[in-house]
N, C-alpha and C positions, 0 to 999 in steps of 0.2 A: 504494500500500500504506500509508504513514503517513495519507491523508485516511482510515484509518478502513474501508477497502474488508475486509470481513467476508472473501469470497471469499479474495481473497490469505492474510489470516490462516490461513484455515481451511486450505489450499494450506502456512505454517509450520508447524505444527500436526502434519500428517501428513507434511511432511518430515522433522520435526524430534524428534518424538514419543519413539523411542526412545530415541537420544542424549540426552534430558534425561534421560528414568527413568533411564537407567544411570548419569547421572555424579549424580542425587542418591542412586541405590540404593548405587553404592561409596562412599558417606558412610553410610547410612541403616541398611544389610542388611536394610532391611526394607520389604517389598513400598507396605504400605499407605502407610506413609510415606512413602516415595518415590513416591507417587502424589501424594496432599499435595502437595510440594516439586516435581512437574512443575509440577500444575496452579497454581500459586503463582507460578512459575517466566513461565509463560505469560500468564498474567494481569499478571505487571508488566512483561511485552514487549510487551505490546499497549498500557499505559497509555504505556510509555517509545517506545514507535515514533517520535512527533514528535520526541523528542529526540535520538536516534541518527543519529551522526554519520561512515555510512558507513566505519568500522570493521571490519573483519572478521565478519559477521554470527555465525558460528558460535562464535568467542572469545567476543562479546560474550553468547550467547546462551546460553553453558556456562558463563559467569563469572555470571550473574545464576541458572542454576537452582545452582552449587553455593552460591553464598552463602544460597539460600534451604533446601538442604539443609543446612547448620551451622547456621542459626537453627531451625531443626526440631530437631537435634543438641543444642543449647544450652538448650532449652527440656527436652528427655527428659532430659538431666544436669541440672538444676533439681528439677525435680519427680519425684519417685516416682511409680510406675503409680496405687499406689492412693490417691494425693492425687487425683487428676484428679475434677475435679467432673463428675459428666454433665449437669448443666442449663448449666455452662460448653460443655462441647463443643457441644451443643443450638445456643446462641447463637451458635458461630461457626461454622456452615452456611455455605455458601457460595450467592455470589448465583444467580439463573439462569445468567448469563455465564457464571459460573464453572461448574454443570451442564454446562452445554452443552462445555467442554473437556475436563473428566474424562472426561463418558459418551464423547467422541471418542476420545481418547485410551486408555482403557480396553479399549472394544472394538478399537481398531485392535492393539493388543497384545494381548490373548486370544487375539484369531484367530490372529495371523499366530506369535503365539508355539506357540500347541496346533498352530500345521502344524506348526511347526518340532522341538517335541517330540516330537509321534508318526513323526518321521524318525529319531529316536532309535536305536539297539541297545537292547535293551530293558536290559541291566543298564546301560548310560547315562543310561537314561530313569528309571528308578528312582530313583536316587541324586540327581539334577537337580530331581527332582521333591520327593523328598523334603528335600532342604537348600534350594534357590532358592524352588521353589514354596507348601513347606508352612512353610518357617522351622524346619524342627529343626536341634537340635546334634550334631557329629560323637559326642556320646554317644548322641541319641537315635537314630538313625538304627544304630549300632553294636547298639545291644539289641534293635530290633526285627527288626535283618536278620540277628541272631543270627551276628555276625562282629567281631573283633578292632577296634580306633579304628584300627589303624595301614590294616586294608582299606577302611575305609570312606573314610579319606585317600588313599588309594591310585587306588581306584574313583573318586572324584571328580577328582583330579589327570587320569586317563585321560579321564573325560568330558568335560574341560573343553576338553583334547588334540584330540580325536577332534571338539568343534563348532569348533576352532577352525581343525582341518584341514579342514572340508567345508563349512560357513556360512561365506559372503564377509562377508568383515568391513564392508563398505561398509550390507550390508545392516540392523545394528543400533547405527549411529552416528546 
């Protein structure tokens, strides 16, 4: 695996896939970013492989994606939305390599997340969809579902309940 054997990575990757979104998403709250910050994440575990020093691979592997979600973190508390140059964003595309982990990554999560959603109780799946998925705040989510802030905290408190009683936890580490 450190001489560079693609295969094995690819085999981290999809071991490892969710477990990183989530530990940059609970830094991030936000989707896209936290994709960013995987693929960031992954990309400096593949450069860092020869170096690694049989350590705990998973410690090592969560300590490297959240440090790349606060410098994600660090850079949005710098800059305003609407400083962002888009011929700057333009320029820092990322390589092939780096393609090739997101669209992995991305798709391996879509799927396996839209199964796990449409397993949903539909007023679970609402509320999930609407705060995790689409990024509203418990206001916006209050006004459109024409119900109290304190139900909409409520409703999500229960959803969260309810995947964390039926989704094995093994499953999204």
């Amino acid at each position: 695996m450190r001489s560079g054997d693609r295969q094995a990575f690819r085999e981290i990757v999809e071991l490892y896939s969710k477990h990183v979104f989530h530990v940059a998403y609970s830094v991030l709250h936000d989707s896209k970013e936290a994709e960013d910050a995987a693929q960031e994440a992954f990309v400096q575990v593949y450069k860092s492989l020869p170096q690694y020093r049989n350590e705990g691979f998973k410690t090592w592997l969560t300590r490297i994606a959240l440090h790349k979600a606060l410098d994600i973190k660090r850079k949005q508390d710098r800059r305003p939305a609407e400083l962002i140059d888009v011929t700057e964003t333009l320029v820092q595309l990322p390589s092939r390599d780096e393609d090739v982990l997101v669209r992995l990554i991305r798709e391996e999560r879509n799927v396996e997340l839209s199964q796990k959603i449409a397993q949903l109780p539909q007023q679970h799946r609402d509320i999930i969809q609407a705060y995790y998925m689409q990024g509203k705040t418990y206001d916006q989510i209050a006004e459109e579902m024409l119900v109290a802030l304190k139900t909409v905290e409520s409703r999500l408190y229960r959803a969260r309940q309810w995947i964390r009683n039926h989704w094995k936890e093994e499953e999204w580490q």
